[in-house]
C-alpha positions, 0 to 999 in steps of 0.5 A: 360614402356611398348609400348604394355600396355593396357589403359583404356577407362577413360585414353584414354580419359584423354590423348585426352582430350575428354569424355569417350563416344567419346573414345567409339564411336571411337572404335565402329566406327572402328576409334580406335582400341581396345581389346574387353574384356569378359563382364558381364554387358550391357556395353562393356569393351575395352582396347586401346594398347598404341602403338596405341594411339601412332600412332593416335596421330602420335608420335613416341614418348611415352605418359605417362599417 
């Protein structure tokens, strides 16, 4: 698996355990840090690498999701 894919909010949220809108919040508060994608709609579209969630969760290890 690749260290530099891309997750989703939802799978982000899943792996921590926490709600989609904390993953959310963490990116806009500049606690996590994301890929902003082109979006149509209201809502902002991200996507976290897992090489960073890697280094927040402070594994040198991968996660698989």
């Amino acid at each position: 698996m690749n260290n530099s894919e891309l997750l989703t909010v939802s799978e982000v949220a899943r792996i921590l355990r926490v709600d989609d809108t904390t993953v959310r919040r963490w990116v806009k508060q500049g606690a996590l840090e994301a890929v902003v994608l082109p979006h149509v709609n209201a809502r902002q579209a991200y996507r976290i690498k897992r090489e960073t969630l890697n280094k927040v969760l402070g594994s040198n290890s991968q996660i698989t999701a």
